[in-house]
C-alpha positions in Angstrom: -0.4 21.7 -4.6 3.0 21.1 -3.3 3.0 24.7 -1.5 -0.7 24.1 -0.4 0.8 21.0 1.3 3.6 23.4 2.7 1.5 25.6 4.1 -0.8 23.3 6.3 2.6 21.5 7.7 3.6 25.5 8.8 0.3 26.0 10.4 0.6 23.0 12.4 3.8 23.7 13.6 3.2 26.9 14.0 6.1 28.4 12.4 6.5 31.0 9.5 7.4 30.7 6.4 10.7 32.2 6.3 11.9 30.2 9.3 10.5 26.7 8.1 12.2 27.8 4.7 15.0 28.5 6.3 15.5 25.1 8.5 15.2 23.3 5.5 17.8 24.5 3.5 20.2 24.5 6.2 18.7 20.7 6.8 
């Protein structure tokens, strides 16, 4: 669910998954 909810904030954005990933951890 959680991931599902992941996803649709990546597609809006527009970003990958590695990158978003990424910019959170370092947030």
């Amino acid at each position: 669910e959680y991931y599902n909810n992941d996803r649709i904030k990546l597609n809006l954005k527009g970003m990958s998954p590695i990158k978003y990933r990424a910019h959170h951890i370092n947030n």
